[in-house]
C-alpha positions as CSV (number, residue, x, y, z in Angstrom):
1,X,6.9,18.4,88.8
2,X,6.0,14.8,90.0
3,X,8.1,12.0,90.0
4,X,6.9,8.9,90.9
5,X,8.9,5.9,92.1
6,X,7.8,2.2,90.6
7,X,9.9,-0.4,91.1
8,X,13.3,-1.5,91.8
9,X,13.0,-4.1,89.2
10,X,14.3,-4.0,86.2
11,X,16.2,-5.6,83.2
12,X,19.6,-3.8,81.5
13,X,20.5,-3.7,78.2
14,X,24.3,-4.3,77.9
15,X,24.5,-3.0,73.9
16,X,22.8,0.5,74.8
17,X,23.8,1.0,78.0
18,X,19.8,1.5,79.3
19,X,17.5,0.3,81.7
20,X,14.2,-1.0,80.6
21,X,11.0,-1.2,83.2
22,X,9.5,-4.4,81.4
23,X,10.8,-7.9,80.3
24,X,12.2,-7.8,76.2
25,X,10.1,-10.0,74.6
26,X,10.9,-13.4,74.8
27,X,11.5,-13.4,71.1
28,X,14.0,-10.6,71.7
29,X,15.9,-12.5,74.6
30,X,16.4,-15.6,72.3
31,X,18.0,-13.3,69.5
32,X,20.2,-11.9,71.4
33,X,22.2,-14.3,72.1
34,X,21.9,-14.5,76.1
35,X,24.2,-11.6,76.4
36,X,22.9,-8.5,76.1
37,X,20.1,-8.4,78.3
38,X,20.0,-8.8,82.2
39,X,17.9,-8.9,84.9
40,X,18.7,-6.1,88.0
41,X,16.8,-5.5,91.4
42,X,18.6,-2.1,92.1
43,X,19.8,-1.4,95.6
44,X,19.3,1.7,97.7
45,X,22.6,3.2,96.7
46,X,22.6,2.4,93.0
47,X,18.7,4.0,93.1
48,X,19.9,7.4,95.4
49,X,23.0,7.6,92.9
50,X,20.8,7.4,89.8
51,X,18.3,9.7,91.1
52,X,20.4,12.1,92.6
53,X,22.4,12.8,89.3
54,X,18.6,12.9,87.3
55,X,17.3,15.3,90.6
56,X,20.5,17.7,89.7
57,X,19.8,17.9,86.1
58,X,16.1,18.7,86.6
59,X,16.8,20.9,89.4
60,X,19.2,23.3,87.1
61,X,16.1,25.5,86.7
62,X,16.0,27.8,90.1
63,X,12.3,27.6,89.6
64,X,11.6,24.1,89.8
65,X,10.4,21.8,92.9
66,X,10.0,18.2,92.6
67,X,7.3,15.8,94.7
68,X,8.3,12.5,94.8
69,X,5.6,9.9,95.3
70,X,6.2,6.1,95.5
71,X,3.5,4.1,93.6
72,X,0.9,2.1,95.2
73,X,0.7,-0.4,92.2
74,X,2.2,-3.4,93.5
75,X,4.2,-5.8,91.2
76,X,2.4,-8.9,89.5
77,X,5.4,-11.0,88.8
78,X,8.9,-11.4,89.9
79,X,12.2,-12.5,89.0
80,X,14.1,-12.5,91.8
81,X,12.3,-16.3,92.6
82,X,11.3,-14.6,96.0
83,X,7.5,-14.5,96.6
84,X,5.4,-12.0,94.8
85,X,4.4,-10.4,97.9
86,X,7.9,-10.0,99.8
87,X,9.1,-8.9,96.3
88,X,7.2,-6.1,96.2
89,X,7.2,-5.0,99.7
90,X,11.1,-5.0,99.7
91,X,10.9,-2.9,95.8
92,X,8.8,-0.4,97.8
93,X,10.6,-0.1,101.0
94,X,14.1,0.6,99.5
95,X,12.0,3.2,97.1
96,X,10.1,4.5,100.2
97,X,13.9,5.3,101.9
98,X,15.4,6.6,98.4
99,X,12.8,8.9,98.7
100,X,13.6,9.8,102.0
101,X,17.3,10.4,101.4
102,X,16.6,12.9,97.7
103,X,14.3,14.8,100.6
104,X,17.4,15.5,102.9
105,X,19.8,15.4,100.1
106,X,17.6,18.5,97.7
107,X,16.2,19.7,101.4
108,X,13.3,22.4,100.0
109,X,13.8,21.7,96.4
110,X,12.5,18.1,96.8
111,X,9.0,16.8,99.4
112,X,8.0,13.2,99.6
113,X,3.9,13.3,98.9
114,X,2.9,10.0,100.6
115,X,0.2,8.7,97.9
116,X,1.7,4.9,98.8
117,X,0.9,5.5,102.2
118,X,-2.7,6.7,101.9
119,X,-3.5,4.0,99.4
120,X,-2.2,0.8,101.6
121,X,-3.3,2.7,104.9
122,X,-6.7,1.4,103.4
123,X,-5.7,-2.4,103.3
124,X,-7.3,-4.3,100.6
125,X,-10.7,-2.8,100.5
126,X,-8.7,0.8,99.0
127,X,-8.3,-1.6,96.1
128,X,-10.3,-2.7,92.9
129,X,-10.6,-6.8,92.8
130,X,-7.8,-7.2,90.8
131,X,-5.7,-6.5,94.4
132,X,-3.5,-3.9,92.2
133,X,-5.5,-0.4,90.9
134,X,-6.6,1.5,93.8
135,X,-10.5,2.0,93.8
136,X,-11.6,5.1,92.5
137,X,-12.6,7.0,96.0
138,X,-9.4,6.2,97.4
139,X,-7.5,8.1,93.9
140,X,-9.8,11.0,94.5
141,X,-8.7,11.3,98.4
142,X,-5.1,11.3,97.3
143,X,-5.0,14.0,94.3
144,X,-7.6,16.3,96.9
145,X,-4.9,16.0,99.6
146,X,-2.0,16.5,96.9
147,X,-3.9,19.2,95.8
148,X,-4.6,21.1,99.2
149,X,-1.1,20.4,100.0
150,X,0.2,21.9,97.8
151,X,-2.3,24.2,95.4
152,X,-4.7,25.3,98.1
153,X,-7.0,27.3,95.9
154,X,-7.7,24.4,93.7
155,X,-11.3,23.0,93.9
156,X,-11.8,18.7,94.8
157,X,-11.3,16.5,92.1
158,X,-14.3,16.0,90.2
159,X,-16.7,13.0,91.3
């Protein structure tokens, strides 16, 4: 199993108790009443505590192994009022060091596959112009290292 780590972004919802990835629609916010939605940047802990107690349940099956990646896809908007840019970097950092900890914390249940690092090793060019999808050659180089990494008899990825 693969889980890949986004963003440390996110808005709460106070009625269900959930957290969403995306803004509710504006429409949503104003009949709401102001209340029941909030915006969160989660911290380290708050992330390794949520993961750690999804990580267990997942982990119940002996059989199971987890790869954690951390996504390359940077964020295109923020609400923390910070710069775009630092935003992101500090979303993927704390993600990049959550990932580190489930890795000592579920020690050979749990690897760290390091997709984000390949793709930004690349700078700008290992992107497509929109400065967010990675181009297509770098995608390939990442799921053929995945894959040799970790299912050696499986052939390249398809041009």
């Amino acid at each position: 199993m693969t889980i890949t780590l986004g963003l440390t972004e996110c808005w709460y919802d106070n009625e269900t108790r959930t957290f969403l990835n995306r803004m509710p629609p504006a429409a949503v916010l104003r009949g709401s009443g102001g209340g029941r939605y909030r915006f969160r940047n989660l911290e380290f802990g708050e992330c390794v505590r949520q993961l750690e107690s999804a990580m267990q349940a997942v982990l119940s099956d002996d059989d199971r192994h987890i790869i954690l990646t951390v996504s390359p896809v940077p964020l295109q908007t923020t609400f923390t009022g910070q710069d775009c840019v630092t935003a992101n970097m500090r979303s993927k950092a704390v993600l990049r060091a959550v990932a580190d900890r489930l890795c000592t914390v579920f020690a050979g249940r749990v690897d760290y596959f390091p997709s984000y690092e390949i793709a930004m090793s690349g700078g700008l060019q290992a992107f497509c112009d929109d400065n967010v999808h990675a181009r297509v050659p770098v995608v390939k180089r990442i799921v053929d290292h995945l894959f040799a990494t970790y299912l050696p008899v499986a052939e390249s990825v398809a041009e």
